[in-house]
N, CA, C and O atoms as a MOPAC input file, in Angstrom:
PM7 MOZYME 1SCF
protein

 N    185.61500 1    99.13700 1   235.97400 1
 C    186.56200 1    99.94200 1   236.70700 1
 C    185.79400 1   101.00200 1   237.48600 1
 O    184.96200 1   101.61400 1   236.81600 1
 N    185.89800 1   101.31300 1   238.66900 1
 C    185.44200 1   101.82900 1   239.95100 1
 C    186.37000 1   103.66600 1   239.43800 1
 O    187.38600 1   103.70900 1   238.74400 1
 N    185.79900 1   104.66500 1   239.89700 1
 C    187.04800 1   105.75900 1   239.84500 1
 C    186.72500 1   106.12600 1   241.13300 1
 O    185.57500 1   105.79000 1   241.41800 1
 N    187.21800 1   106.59900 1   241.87000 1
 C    187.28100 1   107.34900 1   243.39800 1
 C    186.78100 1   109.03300 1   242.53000 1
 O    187.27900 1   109.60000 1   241.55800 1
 N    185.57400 1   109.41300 1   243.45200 1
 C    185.51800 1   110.88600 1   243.32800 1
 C    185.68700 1   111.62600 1   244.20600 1
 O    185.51000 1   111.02700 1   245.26600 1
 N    186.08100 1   113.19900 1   244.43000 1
 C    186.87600 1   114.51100 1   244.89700 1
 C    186.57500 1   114.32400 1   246.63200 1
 O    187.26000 1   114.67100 1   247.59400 1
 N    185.18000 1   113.58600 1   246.54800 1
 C    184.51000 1   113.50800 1   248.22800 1
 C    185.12300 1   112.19800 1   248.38500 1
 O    184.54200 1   111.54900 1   249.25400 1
 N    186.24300 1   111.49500 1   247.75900 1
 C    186.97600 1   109.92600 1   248.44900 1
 C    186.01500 1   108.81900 1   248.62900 1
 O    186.25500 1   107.79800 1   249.27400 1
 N    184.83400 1   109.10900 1   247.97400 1
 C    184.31300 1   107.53200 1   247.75100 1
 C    183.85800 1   107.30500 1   246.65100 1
 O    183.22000 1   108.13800 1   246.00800 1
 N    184.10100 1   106.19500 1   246.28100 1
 C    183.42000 1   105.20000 1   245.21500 1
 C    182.45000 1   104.37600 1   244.88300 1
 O    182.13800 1   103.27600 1   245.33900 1
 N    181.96200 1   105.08200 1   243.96100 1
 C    180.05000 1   104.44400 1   243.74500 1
 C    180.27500 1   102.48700 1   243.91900 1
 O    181.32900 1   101.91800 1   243.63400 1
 N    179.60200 1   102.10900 1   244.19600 1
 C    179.33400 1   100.32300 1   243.61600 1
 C    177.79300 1   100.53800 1   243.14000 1
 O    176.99000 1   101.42800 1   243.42100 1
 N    177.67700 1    99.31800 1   242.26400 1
 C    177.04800 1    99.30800 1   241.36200 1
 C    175.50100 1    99.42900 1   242.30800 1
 O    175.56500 1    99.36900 1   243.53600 1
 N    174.54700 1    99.54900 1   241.80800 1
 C    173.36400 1    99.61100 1   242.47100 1
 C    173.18000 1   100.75600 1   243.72300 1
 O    172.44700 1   100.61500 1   244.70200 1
 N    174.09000 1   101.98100 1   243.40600 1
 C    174.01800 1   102.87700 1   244.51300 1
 C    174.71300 1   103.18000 1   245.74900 1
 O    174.74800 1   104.35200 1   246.12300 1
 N    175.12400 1   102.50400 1   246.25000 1
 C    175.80200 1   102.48700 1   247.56000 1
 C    177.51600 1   102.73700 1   247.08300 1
 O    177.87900 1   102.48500 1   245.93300 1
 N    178.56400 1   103.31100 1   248.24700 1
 C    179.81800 1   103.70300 1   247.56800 1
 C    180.49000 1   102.65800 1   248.89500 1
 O    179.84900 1   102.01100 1   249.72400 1
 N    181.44800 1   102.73300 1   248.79400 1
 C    182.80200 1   102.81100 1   249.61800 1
 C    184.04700 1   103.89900 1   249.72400 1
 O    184.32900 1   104.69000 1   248.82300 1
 N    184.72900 1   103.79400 1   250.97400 1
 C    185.81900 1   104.12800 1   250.53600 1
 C    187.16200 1   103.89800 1   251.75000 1
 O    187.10600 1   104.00300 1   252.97500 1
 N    188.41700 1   103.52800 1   250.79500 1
 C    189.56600 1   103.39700 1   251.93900 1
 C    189.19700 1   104.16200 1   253.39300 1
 O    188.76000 1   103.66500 1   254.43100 1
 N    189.48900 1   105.36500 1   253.12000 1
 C    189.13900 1   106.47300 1   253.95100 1
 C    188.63300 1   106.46300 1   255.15400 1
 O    189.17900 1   106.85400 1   256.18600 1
 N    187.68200 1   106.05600 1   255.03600 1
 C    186.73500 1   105.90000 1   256.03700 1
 C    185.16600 1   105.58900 1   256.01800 1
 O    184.58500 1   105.92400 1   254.98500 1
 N    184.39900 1   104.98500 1   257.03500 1
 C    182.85100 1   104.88400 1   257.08600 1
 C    182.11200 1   106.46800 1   256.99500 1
 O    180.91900 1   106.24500 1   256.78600 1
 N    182.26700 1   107.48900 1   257.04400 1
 C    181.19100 1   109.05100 1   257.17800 1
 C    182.50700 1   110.12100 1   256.87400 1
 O    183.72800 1   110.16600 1   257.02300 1
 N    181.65100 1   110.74200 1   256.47200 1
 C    181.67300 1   111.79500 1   255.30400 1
 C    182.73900 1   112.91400 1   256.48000 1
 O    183.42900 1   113.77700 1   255.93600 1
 N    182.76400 1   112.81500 1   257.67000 1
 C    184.06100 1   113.82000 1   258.43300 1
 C    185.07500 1   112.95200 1   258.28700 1
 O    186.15700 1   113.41400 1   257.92600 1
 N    184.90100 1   110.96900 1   258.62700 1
 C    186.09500 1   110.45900 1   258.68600 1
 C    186.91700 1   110.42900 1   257.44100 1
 O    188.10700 1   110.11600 1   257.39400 1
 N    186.13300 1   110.80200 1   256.39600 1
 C    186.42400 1   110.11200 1   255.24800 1
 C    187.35700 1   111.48500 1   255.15000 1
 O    188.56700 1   111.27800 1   255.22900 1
 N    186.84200 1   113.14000 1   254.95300 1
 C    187.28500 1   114.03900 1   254.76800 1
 C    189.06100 1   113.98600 1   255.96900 1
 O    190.15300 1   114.22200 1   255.45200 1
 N    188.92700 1   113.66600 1   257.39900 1
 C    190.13200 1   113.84400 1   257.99400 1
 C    191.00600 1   113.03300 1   257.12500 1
 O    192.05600 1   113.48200 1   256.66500 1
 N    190.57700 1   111.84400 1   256.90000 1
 C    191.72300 1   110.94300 1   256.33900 1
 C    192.16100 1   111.27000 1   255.18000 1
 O    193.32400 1   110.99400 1   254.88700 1
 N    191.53700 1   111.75900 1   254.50700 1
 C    192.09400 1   112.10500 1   253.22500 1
 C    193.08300 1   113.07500 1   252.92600 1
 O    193.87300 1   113.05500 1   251.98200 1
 N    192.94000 1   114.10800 1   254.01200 1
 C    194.06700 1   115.20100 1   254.75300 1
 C    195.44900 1   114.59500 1   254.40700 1
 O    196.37000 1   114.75100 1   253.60600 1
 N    195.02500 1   113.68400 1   255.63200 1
 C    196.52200 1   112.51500 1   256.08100 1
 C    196.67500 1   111.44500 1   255.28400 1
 O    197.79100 1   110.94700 1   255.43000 1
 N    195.99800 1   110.89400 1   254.49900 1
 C    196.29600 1   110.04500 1   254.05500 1
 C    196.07600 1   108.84500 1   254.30800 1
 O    196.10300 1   107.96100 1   253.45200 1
 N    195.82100 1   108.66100 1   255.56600 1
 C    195.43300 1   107.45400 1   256.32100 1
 C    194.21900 1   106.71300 1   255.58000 1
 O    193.34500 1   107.53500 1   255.30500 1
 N    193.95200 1   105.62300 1   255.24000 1
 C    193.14700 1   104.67500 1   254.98700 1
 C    192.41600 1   103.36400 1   255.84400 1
 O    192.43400 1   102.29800 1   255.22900 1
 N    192.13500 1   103.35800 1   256.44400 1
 C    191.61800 1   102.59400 1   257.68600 1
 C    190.58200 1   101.59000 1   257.00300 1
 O    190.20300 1   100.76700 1   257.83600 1
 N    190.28600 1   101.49300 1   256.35800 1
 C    189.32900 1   100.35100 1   255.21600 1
 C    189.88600 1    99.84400 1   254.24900 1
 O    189.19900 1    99.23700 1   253.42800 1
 N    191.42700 1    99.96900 1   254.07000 1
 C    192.08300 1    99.11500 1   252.83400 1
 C    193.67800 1    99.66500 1   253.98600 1
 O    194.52100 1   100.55400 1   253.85900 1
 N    193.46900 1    98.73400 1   254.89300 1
 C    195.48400 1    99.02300 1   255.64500 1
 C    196.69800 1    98.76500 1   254.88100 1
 O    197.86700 1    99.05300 1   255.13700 1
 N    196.03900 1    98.00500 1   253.63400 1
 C    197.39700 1    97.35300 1   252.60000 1
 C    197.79000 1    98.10400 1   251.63300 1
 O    198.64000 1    97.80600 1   250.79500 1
 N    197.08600 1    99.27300 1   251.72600 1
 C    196.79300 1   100.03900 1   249.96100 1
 C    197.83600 1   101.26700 1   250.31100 1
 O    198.08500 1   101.72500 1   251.42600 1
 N    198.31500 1   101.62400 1   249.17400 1
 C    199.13400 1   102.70900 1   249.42300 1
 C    198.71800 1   103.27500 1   247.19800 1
 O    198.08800 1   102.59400 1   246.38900 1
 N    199.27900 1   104.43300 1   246.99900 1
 C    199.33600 1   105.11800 1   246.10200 1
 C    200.73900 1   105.02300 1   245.52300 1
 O    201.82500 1   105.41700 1   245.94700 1
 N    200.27500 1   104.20000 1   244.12400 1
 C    201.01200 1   103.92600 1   243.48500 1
 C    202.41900 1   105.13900 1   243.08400 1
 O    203.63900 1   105.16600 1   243.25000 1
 N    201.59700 1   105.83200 1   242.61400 1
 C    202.49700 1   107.37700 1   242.03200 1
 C    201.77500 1   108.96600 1   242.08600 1
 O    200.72600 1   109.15400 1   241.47000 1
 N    202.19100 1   109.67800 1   242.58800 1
 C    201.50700 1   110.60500 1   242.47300 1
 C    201.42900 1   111.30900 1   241.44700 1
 O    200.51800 1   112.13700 1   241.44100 1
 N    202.05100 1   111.25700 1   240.62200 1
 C    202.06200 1   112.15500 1   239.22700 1
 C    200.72700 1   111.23200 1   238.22800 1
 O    200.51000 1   110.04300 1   238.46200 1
 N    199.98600 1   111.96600 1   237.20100 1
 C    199.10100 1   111.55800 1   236.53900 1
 C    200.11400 1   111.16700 1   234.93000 1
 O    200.02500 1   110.23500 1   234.13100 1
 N    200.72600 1   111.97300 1   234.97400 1
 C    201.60400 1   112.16700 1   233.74400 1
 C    202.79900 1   111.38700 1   234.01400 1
 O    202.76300 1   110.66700 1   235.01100 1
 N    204.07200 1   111.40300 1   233.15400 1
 C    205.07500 1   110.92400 1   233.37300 1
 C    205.91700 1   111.23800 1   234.30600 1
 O    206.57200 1   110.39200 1   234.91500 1
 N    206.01200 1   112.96500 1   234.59100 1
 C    206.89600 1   113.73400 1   235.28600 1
 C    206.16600 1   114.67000 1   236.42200 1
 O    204.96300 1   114.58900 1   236.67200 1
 N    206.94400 1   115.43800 1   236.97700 1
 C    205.57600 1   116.53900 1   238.02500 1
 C    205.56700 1   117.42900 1   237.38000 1
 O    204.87000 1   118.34200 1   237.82400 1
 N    206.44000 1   117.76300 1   235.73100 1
 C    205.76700 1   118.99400 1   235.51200 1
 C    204.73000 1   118.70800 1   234.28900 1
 O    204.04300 1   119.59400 1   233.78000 1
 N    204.71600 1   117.07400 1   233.81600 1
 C    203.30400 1   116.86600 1   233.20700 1
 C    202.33800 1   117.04300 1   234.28300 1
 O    201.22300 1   117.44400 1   233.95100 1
 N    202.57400 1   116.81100 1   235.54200 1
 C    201.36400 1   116.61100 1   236.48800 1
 C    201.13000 1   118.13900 1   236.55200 1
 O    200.04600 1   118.22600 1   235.97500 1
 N    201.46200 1   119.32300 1   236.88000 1
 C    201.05300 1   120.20500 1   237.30400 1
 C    200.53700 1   121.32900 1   236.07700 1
 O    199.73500 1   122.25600 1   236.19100 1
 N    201.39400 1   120.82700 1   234.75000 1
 C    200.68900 1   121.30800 1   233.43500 1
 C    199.06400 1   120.63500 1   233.09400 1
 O    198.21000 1   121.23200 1   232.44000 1
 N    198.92900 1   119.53300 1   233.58900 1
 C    197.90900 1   118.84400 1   233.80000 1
 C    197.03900 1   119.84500 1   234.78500 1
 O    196.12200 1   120.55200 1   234.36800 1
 N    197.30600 1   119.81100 1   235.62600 1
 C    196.26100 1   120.19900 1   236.94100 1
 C    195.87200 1   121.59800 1   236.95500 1
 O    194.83300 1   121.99700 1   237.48000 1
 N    197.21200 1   122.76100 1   236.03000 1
 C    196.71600 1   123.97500 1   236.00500 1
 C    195.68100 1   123.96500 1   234.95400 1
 O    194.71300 1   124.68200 1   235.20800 1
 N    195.63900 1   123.07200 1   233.39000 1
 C    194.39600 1   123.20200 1   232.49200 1
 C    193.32600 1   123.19400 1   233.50900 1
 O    192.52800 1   124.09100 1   233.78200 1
 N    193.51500 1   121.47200 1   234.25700 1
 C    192.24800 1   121.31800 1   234.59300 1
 C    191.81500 1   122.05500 1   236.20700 1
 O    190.98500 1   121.34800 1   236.77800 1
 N    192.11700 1   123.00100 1   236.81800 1
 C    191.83400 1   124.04100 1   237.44500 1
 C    191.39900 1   125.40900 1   236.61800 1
 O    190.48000 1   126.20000 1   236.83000 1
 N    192.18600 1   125.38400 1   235.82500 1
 C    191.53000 1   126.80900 1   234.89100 1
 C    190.36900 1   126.61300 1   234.18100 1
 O    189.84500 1   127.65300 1   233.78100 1
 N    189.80100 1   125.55800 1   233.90300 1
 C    188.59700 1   125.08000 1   233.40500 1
 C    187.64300 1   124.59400 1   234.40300 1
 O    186.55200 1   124.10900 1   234.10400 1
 N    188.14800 1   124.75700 1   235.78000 1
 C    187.20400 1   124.55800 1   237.07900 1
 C    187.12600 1   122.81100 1   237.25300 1
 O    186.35800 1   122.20800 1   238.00300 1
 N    187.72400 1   122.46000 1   236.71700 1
 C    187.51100 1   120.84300 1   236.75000 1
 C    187.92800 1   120.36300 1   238.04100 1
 O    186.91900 1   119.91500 1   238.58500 1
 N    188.62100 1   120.27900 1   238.56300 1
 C    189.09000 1   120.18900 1   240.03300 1
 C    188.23800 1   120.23300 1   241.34600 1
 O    187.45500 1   121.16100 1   241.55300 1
 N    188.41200 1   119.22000 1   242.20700 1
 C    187.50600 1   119.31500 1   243.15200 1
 C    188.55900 1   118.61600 1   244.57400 1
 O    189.70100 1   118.21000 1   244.35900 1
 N    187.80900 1   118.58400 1   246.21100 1
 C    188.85800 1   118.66600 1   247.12000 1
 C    190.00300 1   118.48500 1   247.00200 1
 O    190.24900 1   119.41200 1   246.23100 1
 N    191.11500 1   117.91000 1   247.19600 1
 C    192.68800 1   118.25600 1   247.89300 1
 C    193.32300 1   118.09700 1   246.27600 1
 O    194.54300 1   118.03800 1   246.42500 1
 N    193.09400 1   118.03300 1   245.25200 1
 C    193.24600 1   118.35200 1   244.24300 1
 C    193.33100 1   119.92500 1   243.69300 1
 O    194.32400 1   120.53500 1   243.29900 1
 N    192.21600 1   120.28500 1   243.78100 1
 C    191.58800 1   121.81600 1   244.18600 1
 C    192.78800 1   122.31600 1   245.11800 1
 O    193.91700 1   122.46900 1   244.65200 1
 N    192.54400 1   122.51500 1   246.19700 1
 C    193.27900 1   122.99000 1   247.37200 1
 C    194.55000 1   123.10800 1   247.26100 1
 O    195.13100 1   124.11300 1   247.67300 1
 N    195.37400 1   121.76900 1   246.50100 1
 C    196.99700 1   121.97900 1   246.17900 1
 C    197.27700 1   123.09400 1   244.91100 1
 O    198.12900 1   123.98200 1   244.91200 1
 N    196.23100 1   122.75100 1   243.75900 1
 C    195.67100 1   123.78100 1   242.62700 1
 C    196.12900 1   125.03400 1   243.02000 1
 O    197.16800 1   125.65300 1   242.78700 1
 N    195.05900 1   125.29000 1   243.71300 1
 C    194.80000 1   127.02900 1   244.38600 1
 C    196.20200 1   127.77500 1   245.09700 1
 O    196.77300 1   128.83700 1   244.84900 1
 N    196.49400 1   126.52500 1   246.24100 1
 C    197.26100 1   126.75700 1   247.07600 1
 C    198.73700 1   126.61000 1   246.25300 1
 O    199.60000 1   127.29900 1   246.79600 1
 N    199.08900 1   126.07200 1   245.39100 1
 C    200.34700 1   126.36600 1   244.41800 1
 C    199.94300 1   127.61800 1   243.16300 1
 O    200.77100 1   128.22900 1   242.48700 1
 N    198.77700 1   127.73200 1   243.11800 1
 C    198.72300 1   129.07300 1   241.88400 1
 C    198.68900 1   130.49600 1   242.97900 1
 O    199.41900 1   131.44000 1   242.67900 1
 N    198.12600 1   130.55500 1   243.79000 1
 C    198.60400 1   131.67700 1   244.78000 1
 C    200.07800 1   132.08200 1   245.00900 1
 O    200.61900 1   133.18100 1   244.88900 1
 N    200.65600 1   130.67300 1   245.43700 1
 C    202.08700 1   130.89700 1   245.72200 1
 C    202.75000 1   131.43800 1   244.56200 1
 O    203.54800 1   132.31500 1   244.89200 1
 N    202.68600 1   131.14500 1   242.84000 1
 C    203.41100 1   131.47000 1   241.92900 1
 C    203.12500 1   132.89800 1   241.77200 1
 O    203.87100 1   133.76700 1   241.32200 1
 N    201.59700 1   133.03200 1   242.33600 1
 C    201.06100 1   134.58400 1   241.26600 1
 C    201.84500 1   135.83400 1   242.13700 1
 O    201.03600 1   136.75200 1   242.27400 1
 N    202.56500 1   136.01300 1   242.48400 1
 C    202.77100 1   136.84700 1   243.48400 1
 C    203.35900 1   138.42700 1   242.39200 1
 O    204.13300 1   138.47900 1   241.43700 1
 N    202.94900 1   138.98500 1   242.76000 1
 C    203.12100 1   140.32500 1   241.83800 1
 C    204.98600 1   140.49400 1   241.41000 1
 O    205.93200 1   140.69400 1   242.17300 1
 N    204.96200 1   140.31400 1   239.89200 1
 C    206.67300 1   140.67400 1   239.99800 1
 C    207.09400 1   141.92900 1   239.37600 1
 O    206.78000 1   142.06900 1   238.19400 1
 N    207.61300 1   142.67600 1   239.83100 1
 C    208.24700 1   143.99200 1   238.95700 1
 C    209.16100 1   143.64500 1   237.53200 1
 O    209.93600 1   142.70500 1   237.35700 1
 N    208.87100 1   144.49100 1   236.80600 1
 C    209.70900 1   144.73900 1   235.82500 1
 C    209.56500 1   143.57600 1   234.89700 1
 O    210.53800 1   143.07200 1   234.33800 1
 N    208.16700 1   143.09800 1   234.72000 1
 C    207.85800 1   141.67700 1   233.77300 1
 C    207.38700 1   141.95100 1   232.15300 1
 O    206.30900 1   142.48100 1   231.88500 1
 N    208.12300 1   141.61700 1   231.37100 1
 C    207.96300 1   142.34800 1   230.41000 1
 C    206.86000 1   141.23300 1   229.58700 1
 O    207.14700 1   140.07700 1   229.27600 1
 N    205.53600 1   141.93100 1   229.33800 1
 C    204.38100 1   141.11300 1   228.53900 1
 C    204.05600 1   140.10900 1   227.61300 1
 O    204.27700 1   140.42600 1   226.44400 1
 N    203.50300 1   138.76500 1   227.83800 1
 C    204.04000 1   137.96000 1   227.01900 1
 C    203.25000 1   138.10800 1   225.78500 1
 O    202.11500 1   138.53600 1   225.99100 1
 N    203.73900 1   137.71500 1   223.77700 1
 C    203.50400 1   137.69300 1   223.28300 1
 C    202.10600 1   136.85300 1   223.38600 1
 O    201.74000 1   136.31200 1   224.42900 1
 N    201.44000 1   136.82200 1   222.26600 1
 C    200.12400 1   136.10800 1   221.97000 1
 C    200.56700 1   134.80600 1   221.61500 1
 O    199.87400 1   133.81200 1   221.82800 1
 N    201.84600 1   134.75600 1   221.00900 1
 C    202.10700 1   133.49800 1   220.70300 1
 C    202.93700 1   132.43200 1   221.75200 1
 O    203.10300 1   131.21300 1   221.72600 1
 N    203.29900 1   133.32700 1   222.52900 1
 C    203.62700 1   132.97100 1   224.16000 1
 C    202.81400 1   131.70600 1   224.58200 1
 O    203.13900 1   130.52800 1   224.73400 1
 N    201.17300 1   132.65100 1   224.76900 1
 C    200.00200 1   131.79700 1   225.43600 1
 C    199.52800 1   130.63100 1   224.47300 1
 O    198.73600 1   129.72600 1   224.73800 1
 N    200.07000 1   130.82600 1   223.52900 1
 C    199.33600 1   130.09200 1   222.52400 1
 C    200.23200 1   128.63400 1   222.64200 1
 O    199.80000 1   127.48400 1   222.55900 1
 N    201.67700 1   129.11700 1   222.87200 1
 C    202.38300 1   127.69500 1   222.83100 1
 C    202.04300 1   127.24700 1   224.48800 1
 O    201.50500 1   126.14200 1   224.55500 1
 N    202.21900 1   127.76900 1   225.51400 1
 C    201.39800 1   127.25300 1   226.84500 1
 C    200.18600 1   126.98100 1   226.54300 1
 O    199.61700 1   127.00400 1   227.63400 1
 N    199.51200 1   126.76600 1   225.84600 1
 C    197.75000 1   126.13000 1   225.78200 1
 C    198.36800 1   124.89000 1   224.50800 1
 O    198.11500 1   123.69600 1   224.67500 1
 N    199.02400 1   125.28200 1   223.51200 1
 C    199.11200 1   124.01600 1   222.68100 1
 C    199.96100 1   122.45500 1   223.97900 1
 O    199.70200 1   121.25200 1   223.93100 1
 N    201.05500 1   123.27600 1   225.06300 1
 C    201.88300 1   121.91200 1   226.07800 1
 C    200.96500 1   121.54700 1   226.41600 1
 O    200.80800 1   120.33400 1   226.27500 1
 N    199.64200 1   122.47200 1   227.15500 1
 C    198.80900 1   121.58400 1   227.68800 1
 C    197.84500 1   120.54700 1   226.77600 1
 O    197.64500 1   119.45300 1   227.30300 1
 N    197.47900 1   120.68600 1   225.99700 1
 C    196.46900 1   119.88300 1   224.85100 1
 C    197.08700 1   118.68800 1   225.18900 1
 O    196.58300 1   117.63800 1   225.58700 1
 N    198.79600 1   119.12600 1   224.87900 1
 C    199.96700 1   117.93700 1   224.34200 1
 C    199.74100 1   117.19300 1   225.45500 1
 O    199.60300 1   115.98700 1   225.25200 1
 N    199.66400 1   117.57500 1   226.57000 1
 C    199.67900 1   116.97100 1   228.30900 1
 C    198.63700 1   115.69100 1   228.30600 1
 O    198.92300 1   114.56100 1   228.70300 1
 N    197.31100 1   116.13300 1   227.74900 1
 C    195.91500 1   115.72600 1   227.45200 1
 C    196.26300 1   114.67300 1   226.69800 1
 O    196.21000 1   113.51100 1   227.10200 1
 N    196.70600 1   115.08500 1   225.35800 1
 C    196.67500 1   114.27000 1   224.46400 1
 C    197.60100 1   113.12100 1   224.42800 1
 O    197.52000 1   112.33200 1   223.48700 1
 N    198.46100 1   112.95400 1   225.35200 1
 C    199.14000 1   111.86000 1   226.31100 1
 C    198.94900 1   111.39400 1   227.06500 1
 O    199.89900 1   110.75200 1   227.51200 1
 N    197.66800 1   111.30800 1   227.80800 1
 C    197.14400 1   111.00800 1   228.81100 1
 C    196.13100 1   110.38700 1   228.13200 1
 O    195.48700 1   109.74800 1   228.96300 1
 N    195.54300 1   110.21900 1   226.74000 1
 C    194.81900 1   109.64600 1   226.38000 1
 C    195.04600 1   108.36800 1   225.64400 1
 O    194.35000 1   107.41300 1   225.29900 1
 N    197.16700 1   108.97700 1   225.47000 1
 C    197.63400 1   107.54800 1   224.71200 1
 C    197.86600 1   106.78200 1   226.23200 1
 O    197.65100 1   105.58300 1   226.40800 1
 N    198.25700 1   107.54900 1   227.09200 1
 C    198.53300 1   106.44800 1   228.00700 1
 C    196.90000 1   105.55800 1   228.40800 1
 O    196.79600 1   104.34000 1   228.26100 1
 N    196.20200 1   106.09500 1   228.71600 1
 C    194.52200 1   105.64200 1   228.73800 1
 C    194.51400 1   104.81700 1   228.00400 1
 O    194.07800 1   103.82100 1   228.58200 1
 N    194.87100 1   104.49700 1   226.48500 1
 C    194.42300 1   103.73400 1   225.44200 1
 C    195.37800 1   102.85500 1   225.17200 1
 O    195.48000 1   102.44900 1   224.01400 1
 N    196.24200 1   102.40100 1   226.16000 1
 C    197.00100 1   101.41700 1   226.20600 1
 C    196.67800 1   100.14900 1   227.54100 1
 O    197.24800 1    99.10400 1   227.85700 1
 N    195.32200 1   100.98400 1   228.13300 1
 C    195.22400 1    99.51600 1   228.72700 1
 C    193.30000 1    99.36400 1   228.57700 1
 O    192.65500 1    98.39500 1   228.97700 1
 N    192.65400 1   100.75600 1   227.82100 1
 C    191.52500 1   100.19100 1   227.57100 1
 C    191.19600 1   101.10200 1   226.51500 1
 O    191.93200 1   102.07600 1   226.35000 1
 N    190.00300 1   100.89600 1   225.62800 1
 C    189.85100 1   101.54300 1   224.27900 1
 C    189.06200 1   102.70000 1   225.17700 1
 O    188.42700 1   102.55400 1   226.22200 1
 N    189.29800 1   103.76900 1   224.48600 1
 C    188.73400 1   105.33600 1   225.01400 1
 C    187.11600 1   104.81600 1   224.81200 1
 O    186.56500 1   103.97600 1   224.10100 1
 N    186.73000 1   105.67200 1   225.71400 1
 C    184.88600 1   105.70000 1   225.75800 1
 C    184.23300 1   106.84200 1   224.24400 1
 O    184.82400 1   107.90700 1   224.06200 1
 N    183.41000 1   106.57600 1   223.59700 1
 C    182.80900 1   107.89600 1   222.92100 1
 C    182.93600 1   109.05000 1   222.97700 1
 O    183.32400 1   109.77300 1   222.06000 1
 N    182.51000 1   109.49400 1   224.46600 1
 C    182.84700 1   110.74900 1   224.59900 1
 C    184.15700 1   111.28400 1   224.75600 1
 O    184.36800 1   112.48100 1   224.56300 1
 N    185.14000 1   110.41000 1   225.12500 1
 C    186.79900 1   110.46900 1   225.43700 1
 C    187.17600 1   110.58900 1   224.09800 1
 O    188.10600 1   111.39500 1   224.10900 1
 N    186.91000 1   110.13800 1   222.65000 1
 C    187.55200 1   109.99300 1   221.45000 1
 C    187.04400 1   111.16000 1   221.19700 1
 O    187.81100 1   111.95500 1   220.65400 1
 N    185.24100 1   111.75500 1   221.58100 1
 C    185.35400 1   113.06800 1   221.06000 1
 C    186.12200 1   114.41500 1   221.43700 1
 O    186.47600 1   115.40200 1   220.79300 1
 N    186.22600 1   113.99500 1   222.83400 1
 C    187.54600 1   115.37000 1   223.26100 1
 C    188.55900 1   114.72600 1   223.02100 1
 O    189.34000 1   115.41600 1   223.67600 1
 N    189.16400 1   113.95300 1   222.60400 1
 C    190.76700 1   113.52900 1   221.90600 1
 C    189.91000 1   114.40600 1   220.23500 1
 O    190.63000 1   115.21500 1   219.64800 1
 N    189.19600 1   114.27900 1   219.94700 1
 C    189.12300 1   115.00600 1   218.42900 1
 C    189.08300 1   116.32400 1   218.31200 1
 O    189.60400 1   117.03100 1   217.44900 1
 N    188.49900 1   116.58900 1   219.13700 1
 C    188.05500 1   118.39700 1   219.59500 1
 C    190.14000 1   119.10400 1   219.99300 1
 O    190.94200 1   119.92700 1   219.55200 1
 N    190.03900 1   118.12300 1   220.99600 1
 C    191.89800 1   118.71400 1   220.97700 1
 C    192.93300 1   118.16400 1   220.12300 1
 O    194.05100 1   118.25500 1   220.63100 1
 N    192.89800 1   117.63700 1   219.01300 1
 C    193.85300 1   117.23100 1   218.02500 1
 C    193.50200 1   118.82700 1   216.91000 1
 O    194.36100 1   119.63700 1   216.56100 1
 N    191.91500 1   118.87900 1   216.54500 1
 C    191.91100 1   120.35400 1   216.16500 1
 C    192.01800 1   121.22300 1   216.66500 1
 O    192.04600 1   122.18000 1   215.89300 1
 N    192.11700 1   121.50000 1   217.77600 1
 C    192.60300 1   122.27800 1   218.16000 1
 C    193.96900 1   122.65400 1   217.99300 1
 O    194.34200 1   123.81200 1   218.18200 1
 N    194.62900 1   121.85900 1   217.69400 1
 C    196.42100 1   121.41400 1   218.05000 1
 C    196.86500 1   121.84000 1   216.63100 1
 O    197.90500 1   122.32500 1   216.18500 1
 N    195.64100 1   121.46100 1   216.07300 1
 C    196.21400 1   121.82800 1   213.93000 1
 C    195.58900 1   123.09700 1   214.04400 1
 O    195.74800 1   123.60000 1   212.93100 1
 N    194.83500 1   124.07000 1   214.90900 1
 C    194.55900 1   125.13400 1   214.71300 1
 C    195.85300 1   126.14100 1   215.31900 1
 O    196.45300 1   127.09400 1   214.82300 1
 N    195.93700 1   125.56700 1   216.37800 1
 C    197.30500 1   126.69300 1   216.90600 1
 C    198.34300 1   126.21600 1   216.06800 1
 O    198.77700 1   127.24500 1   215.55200 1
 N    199.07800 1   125.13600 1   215.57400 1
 C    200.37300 1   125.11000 1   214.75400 1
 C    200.29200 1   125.68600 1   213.37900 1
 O    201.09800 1   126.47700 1   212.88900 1
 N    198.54700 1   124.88500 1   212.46400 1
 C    198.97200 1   125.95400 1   211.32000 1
 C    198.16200 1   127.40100 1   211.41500 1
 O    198.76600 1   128.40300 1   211.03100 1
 N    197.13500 1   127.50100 1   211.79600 1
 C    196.31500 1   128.84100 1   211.44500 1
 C    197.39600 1   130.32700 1   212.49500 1
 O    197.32500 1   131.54400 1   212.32900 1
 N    198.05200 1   129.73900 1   213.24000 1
 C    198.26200 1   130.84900 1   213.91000 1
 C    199.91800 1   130.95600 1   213.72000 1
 O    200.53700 1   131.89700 1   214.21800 1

C-alpha cells in the first residue's frame, strides 16, 4: 500500500514518486488547492472524513495539529478553522481539570477507532500496536487514576 504525503506525491518503490496532481512540485501544489488531478482524470475522493462523522474528523485533526503532526492543506484547514473558533469570548467561565481531561480521553477514543477501523482490513504494523498500547494506558489512566 502506497500513502500519498502532505507535498501530494507518492514514493514507488526504488525511489522515484508519482502523483494525481501533477508532473512538478508548483503543478502538483496548484492542483491540490483545486483539487484537480490531471494524472488520474477517473479518480475522485472517496470521503472526506477520516472517522465516521466530521466531528470524528475534526476531533481527529485538532489532536493531530496540537501535536504538530499535520502538514499542507491539512495544516492550513487545521490553523485556518482553530483561528476562526479561538476568537476571544467574554464572560467564559474556566474549565475544570476534569473538563480537559475528558476532551483528551474523546480524542484517544477518536485514535483508538481509527485503529479498529485500520485493523479491519490489515493487521496494525509494530509500531501502530505500540501507540494503540501507549493510548489504551493512557485511557485507564484518565478513567481510573483521575
Amino acid at each position: 500500500m502506497s500513502v500519498m504525503g502532505p507535498d501530494g506525491k507518492i514514493g514507488i518503490a526504488g525511489g522515484g514518486w508519482w502523483s494525481p496532481y501533477g508532473d512538478t512540485d508548483e503543478e502538483i501544489q496548484e492542483n491540490m488547492k483545486t483539487g484537480q488531478m490531471p494524472n488520474a482524470p477517473d479518480a475522485f475522493r472517496a470521503s472526506p472524513f477520516f472517522g465516521a462523522t466530521e466531528k470524528k474528523n475534526e476531533d481527529l485533526q485538532d489532536f493531530l495539529g496540537s501535536i504538530g503532526a499535520l502538514g499542507g492543506p491539512a495544516k492550513e484547514s487545521y490553523e485556518k478553522r482553530k483561528t476562526e473558533t479561538t476568537k476571544p469570548k467574554q464572560d467564559v467561565e474556566p474549565r475544570s481539570a476534569r473538563t480537559y481531561l475528558n476532551m483528551e480521553k474523546e480524542q484517544i477514543e477518536t485514535i483508538l477507532d481509527l485503529f479498529v477501523e485500520i485493523q479491519v482490513h490489515r493487521d496494525l504494523a509494530r509500531n501502530e500496536q505500540f501507540v494503540k498500547t501507549l493510548l489504551n494506558e493512557a485511557l485507564d489512566r484518565i478513567e481510573n487514576d483521575w
